[in-house]
Legacy VTK file of the C-alpha trace (Angstrom):
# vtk DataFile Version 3.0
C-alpha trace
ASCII
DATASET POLYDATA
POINTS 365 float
141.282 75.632 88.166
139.489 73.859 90.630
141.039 71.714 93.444
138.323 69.676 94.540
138.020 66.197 92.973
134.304 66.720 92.343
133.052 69.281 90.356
129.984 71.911 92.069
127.669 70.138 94.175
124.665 71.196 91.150
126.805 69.541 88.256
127.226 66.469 90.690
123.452 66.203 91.338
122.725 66.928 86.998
125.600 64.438 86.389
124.475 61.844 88.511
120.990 62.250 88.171
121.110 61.728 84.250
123.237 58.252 85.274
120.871 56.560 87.193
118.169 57.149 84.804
119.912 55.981 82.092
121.142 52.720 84.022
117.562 51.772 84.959
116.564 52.646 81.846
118.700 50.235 79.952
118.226 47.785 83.198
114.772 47.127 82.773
115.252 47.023 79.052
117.267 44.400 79.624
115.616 42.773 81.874
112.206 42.482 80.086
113.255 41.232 76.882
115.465 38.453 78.388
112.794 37.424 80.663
110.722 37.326 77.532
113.160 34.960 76.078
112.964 32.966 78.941
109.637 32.203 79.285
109.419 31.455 75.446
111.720 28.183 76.487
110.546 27.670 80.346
106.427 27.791 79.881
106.027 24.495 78.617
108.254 22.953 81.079
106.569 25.139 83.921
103.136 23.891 82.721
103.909 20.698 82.605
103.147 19.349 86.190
99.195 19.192 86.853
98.001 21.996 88.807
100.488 24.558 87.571
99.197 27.406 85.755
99.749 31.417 85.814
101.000 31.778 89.479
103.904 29.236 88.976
104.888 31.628 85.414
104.748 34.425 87.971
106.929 32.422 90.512
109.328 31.287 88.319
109.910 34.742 86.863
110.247 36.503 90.569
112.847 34.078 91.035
114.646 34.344 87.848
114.590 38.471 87.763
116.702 38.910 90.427
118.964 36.523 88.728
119.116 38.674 85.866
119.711 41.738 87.344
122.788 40.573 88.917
124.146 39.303 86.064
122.895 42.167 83.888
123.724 45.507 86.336
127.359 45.449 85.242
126.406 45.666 81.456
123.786 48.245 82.145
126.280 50.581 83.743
128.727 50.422 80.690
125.715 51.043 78.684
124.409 53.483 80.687
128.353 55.367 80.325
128.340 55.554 77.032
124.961 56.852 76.400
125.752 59.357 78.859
128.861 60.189 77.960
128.343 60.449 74.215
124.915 62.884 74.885
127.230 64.935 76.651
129.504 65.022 74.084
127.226 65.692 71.203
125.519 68.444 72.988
129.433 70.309 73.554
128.603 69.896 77.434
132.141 68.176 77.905
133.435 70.822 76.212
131.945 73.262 78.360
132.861 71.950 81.463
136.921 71.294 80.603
136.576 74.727 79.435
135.219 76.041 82.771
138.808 74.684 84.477
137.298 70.646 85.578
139.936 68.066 84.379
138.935 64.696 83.192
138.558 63.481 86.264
136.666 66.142 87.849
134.267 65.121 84.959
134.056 61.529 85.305
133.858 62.126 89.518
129.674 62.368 89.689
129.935 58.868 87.787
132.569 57.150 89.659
130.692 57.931 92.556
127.157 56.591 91.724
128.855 53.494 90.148
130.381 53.141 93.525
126.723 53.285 95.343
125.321 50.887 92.447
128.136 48.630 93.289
127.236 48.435 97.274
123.325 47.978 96.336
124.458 45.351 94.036
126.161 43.682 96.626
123.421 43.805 99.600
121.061 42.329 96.330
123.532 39.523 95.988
123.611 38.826 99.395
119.999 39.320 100.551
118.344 38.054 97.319
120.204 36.774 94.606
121.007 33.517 96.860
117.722 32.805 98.116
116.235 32.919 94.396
118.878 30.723 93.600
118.729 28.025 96.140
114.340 28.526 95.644
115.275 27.776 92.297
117.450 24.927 91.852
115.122 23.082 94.050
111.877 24.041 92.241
114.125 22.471 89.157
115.417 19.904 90.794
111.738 18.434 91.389
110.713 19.450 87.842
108.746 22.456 88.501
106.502 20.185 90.853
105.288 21.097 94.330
108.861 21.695 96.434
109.419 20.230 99.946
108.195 21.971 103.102
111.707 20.762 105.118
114.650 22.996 104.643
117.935 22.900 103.667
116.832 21.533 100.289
119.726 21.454 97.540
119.532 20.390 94.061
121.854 18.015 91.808
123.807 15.618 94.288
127.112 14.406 92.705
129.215 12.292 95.829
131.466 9.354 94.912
132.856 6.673 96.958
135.424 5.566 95.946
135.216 4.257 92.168
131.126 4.405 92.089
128.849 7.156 92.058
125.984 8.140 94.019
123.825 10.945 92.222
120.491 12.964 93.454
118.320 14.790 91.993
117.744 16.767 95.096
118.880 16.517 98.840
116.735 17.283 101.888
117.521 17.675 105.288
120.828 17.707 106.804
122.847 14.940 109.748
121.033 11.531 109.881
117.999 12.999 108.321
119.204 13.286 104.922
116.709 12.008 102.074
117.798 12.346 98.632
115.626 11.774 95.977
115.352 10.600 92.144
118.678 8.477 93.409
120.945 6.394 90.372
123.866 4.523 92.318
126.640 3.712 89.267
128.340 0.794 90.155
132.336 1.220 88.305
134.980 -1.810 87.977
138.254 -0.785 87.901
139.365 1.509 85.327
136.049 3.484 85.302
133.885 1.232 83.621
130.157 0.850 84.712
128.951 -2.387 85.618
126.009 -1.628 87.380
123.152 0.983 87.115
120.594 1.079 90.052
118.176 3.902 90.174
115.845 4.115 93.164
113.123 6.582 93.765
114.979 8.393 97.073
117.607 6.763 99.800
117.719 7.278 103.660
120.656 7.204 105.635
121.131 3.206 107.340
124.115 3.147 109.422
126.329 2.881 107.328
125.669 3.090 103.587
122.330 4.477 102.075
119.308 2.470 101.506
117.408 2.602 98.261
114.025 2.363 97.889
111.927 0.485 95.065
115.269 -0.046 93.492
115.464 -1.091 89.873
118.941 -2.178 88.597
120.331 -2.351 85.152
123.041 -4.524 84.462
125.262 -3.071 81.440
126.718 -6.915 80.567
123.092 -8.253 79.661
121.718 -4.861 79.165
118.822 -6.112 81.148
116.697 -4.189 83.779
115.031 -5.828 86.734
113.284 -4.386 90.481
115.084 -5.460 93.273
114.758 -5.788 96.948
115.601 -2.437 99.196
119.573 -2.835 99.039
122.388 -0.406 100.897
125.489 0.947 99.205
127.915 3.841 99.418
128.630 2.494 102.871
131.396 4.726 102.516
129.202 8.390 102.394
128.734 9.438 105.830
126.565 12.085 106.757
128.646 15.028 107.187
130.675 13.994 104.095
127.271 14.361 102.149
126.786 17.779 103.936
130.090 19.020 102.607
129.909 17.516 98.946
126.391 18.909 98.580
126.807 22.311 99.208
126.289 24.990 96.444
128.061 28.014 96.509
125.739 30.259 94.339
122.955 29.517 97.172
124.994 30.799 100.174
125.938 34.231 101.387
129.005 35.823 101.829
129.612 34.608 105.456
128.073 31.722 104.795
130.434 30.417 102.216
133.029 31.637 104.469
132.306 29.006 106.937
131.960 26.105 104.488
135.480 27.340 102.988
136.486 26.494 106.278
134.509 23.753 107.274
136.408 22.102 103.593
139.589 23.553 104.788
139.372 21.346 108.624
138.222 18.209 106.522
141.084 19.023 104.039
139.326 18.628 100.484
140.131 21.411 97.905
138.702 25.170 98.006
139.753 26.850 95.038
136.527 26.741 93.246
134.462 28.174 96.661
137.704 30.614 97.617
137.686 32.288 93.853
133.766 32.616 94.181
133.814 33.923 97.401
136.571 36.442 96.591
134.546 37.493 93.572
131.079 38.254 95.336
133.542 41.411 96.586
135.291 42.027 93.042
132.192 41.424 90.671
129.928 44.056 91.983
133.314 46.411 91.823
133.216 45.851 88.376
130.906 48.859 87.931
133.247 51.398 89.703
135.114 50.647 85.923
132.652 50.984 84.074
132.870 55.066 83.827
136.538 54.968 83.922
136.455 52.348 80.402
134.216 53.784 78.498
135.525 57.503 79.585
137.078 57.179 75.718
133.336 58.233 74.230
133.685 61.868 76.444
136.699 63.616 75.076
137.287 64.780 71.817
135.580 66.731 69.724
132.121 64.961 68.117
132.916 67.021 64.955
135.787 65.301 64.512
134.020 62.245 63.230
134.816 60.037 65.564
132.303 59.838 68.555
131.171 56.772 67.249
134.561 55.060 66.570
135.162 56.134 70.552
131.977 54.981 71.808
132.985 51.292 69.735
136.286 51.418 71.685
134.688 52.106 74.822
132.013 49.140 74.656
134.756 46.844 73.564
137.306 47.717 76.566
133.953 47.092 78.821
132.745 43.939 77.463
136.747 42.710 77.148
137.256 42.819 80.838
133.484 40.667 81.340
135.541 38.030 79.022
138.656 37.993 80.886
136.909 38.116 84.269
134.859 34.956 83.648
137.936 33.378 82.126
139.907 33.943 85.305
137.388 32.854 87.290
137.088 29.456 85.033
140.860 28.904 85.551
140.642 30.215 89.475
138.218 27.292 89.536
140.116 24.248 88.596
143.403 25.860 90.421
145.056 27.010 87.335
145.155 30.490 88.829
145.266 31.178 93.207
141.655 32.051 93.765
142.448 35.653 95.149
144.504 36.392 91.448
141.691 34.864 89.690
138.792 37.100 91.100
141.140 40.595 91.361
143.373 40.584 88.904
140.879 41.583 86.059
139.616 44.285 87.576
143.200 45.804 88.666
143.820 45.147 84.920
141.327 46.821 83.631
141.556 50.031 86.162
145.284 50.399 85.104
143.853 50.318 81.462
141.186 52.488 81.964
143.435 55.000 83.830
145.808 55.153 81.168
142.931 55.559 78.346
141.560 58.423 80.468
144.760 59.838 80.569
146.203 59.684 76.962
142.989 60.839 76.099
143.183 63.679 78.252
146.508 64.917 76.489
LINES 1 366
365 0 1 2 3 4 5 6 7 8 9 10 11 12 13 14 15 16 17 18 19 20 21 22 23 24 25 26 27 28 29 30 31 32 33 34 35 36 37 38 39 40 41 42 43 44 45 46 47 48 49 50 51 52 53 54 55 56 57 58 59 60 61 62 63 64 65 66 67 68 69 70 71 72 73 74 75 76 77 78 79 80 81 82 83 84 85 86 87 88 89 90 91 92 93 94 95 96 97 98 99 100 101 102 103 104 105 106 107 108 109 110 111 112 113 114 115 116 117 118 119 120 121 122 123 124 125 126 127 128 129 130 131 132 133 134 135 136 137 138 139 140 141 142 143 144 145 146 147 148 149 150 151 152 153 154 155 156 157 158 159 160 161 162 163 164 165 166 167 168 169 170 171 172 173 174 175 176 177 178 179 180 181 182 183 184 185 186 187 188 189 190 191 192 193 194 195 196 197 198 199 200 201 202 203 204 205 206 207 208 209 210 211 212 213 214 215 216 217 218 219 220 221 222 223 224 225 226 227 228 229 230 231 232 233 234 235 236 237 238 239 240 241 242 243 244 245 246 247 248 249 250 251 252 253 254 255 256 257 258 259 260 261 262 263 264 265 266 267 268 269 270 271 272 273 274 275 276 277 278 279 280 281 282 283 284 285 286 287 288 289 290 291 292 293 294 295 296 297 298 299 300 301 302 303 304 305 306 307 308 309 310 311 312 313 314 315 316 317 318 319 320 321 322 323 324 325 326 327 328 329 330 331 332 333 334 335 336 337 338 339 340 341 342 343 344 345 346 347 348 349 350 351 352 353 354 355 356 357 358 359 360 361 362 363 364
């Protein structure tokens, strides 16, 4: 009986070797066909500014890849488990090794411990690459796919409200004084929410205070008539730094980055609970593959004479894809402040650890 929690250094290299191939494997599977999908629905928009062609179908899908991957990894390793696990299973290679004195543990150990590398590679991704394609991104969409502004610190889809009315952008450049915000619709609301006024503008500039639109055109909703107007100012209530900290999108920032907006929201005192579950889960959602092994552990023991390899590789997948569900539904609730934000991004995977634990063990016995 061996003491050591991983089994001989060759069996650790076979084990893990045979793991990595399989989650690239299924990766890039992945990968490709949803890409494919992707570009079936995206061409014809991506092609639709003049001047676009190939490069900007090559663009858009280096920017949406590593988008993919990081949603995808997580699913490839449970894939990846039980493909491994149930080969070594059918070929009586579990048996062999239980038999030679290595618990169920001792088994799982090479796995645990490349799920544990994939999980820190997945998070360097995240941080390095996943944000940067998705702030390239939103502002590519934000200007249709059209030819994206040289200045930086360009964010997409502008939502800020003063007071009753609405102020909405297309796309935000800049940051201080020096904000411009573009494809601009100012919704004018009496009280009780209703919209008296509609006046979109083709972009606004700060004026001290308020924002001015330019080539305004207003549509009143009484006489449902339209009519251009002379450059006019409103949301004189929407300073500058207010714009800076309604604007910001959490998916584009890194980990220390959103930590300083959390607390840049926190000193202003508006709400973090959507930004403090989300940050709390860029550590927790690339952990999810450390569980991975441990759920779908189910398809490696017991005989596959029995019959019921199958059955056990079912179970597996479902405890694997069950914890995705709860995860993003504890994140939804984390978001709106139904759950704290740190309960929200953890407590799934604790969850699902204890359950996989217990699994491993009963099956075990």
């Amino acid at each position: 009986m061996q003491l050591d929690f991983f089994p001989s250094r060759s069996l650790t290299l076979y084990l893990a070797k045979m793991f990595v191939v399989r989650i690239l494997a299924v990766l890039v599977m992945l990968v490709l066909v949803l890409m494919a999908l992707d570009l079936l629905g995206s061409t014809g928009k991506i092609l639709e500014p003049e001047g676009n062609g190939q490069a900007e179908i090559i663009k858009y899908a280096s920017l949406r890849i590593p988008q993919l991957i990081a949603r995808f990894l997580p699913y490839s390793v449970l894939l990846a488990t039980l493909i491994t696990l149930v080969t070594l299973n059918q070929n009586s290679e579990v048996v062999a090794m239980k038999a030679a004195g290595l618990s169920a543990h001792q088994v799982l150990a090479p796995l645990l411990l490349t799920a544990a590398v994939v999980a820190l590679i997945s998070f360097a991704f995240n941080e390095r690459v996943v944000t940067r394609a998705n702030s390239t991104l939103k502002a590519w969409e934000a200007v249709e796919y059209g030819p994206i502004p040289e200045q930086s610190g360009v964010r997409a889809n502008v939502y800020l409200t003063d007071g009753d009315n609405i102020l909405t952008a297309s796309s935000l450049i800049g940051s201080g004084e020096d904000i411009e915000l573009d494809n601009v619709t100012w919704y004018s609301r009496a009280p009780g929410g209703i919209i008296s006024e509609q006046i979109k503008a083709t972009g606004a500039t700060y004026a001290a205070p308020g924002w001015r639109l330019e080539n305004p055109k207003r549509f009143d909703v009484g006489s449902a008539t339209t009519e251009p107007i002379d450059d006019v100012v409103v949301g004189e209530g929407l300073t500058p730094e207010q714009i800076d900290l309604q604007s910001v999108d959490p998916d584009a920032q890194s980990f220390w980055e959103l930590s300083e907006t959390i607390d840049a929201y926190e000193a202003a005192g508006r709400r973090t609970s959507e930004m403090r579950a989300k940050w709390w889960h860029r550590l927790s959602g690339p952990l999810s593959a450390l569980l991975m092994p441990l759920l779908g552990s189910v398809a490696a023991f017991g005989l596959a004479r029995s019959g019921q390899l199958f059955v056990r590789a079912v179970i597996g997948m479902a405890l694997g894809f069950a914890y995705f569900v709860v995860d993003n539904a504890a994140l939804a609730m984390g978001s709106f402040g139904g759950y704290p934000p740190f309960l929200a991004a953890w407590a799934p995977f604790f969850l699902f650890l204890l359950v996989g634990e217990t699994v491993l063990i009963r099956t075990e016995e």
